[in-house]
C-alpha positions as CSV (number, residue, x, y, z in Angstrom):
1,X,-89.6,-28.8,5.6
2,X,-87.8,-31.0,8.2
3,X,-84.1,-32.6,7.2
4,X,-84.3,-36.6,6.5
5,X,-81.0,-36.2,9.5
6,X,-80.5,-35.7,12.7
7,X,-76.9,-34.6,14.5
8,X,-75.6,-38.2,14.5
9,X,-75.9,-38.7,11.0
10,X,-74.2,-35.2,10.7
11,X,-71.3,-36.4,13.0
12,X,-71.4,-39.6,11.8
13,X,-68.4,-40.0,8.7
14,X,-66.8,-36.7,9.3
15,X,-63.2,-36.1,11.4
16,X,-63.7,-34.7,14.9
17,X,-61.9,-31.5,14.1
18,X,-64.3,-30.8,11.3
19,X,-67.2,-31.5,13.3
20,X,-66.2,-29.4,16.4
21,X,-65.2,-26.2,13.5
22,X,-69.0,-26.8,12.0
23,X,-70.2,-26.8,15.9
24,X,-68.2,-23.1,16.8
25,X,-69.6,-22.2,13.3
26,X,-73.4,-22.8,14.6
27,X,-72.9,-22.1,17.8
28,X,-71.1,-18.6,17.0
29,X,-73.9,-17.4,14.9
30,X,-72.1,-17.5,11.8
31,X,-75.2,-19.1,9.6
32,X,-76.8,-16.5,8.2
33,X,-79.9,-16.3,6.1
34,X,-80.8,-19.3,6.1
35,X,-83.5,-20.5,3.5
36,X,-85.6,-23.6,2.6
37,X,-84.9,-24.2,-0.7
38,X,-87.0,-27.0,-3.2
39,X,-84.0,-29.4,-2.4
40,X,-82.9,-28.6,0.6
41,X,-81.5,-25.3,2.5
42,X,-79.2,-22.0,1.9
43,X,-77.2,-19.7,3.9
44,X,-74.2,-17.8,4.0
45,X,-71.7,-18.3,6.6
46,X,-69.7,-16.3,7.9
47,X,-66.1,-17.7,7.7
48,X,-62.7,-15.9,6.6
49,X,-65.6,-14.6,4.2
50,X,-69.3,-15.2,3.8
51,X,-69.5,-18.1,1.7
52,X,-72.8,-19.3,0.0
53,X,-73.2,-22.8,1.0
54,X,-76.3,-25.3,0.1
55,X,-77.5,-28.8,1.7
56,X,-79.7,-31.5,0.6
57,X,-82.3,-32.1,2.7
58,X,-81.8,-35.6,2.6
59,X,-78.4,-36.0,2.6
60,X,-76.4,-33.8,5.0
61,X,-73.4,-35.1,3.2
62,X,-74.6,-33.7,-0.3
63,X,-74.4,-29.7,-0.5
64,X,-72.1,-26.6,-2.2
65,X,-70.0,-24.3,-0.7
66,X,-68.0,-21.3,-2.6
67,X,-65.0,-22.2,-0.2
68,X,-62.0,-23.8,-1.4
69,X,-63.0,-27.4,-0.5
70,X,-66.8,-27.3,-0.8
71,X,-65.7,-25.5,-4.4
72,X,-63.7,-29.2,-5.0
73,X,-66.8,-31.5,-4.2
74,X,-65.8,-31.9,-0.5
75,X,-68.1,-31.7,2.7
76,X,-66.8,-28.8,4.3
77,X,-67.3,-27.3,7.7
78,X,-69.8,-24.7,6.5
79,X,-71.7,-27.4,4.6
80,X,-71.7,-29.3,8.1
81,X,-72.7,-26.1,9.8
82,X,-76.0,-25.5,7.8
83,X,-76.9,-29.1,8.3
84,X,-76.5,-28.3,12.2
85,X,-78.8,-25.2,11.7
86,X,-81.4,-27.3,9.3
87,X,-81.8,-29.4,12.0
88,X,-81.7,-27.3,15.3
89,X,-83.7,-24.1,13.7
90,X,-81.1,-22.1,15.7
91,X,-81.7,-23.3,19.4
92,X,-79.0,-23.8,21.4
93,X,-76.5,-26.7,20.6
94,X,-75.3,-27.3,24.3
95,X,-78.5,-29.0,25.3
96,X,-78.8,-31.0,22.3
97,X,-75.0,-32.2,22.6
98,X,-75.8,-33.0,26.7
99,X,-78.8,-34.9,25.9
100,X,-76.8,-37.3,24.4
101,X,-75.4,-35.8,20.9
C-alpha cells in the first residue's frame, strides 16, 4: 500500500516547529513497528513514552495518537512522524529534504 501523500502535503498546513519535532522524530528512529493497516498505518513512537499512533492513508492529516493532543483530535508530531515513515519506508530524510523537500 503506498500513501495518497507525499512530504509536501505532510508539511504543507502544519507550524514549522511541529514539522521539524515530526522530522527529529523520523529521523531519530523513534517509529517503531510500523504496520499497514486496512485504512492506513500503525506504529508506536517513541516520545516521552511510546504512544500508539495511526494515519489514514489518504489523509496524512487524519490519524490517532494516545498523546495528550492527538488524544484531543489534534495532528500531533507523532501523527506527522508516521506519515514521514509511510511515505519514506525508513530511508534517509536528508536526501529527500536536499532534493527539494
Amino acid at each position: 500500500m503506498v500513501p495518497q501523500y507525499d512530504l509536501d502535503e505532510i508539511k504543507s498546513g502544519v507550524e514549522e516547529k511541529k514539522w521539524e519535532r515530526a522530522v527529529d522524530l523520523y529521523k531519530s528512529g523513534k517509529v517503531t513497528e510500523f504496520e499497514e493497516s486496512p485504512s492506513g498505518y500503525t506504529a508506536l513512537v517513541l516520545g516521552a513514552k511510546p504512544y500508539d499512533v495511526a494515519v489514514s492513508e489518504t489523509d496524512c492529516n487524519h490519524g490517532d495518537c494516545s498523546c495528550f493532543m492527538g488524544s484531543n483530535g489534534k495532528v500531533c508530531k507523532h501523527i506527522l512522524a508516521l506519515a514521514i515513515y509511510a511515505v519514506l519506508r525508513g530511508a534517509p530524510i536528508n536526501r529527500v529534504l536536499a532534493s527539494g523537500y
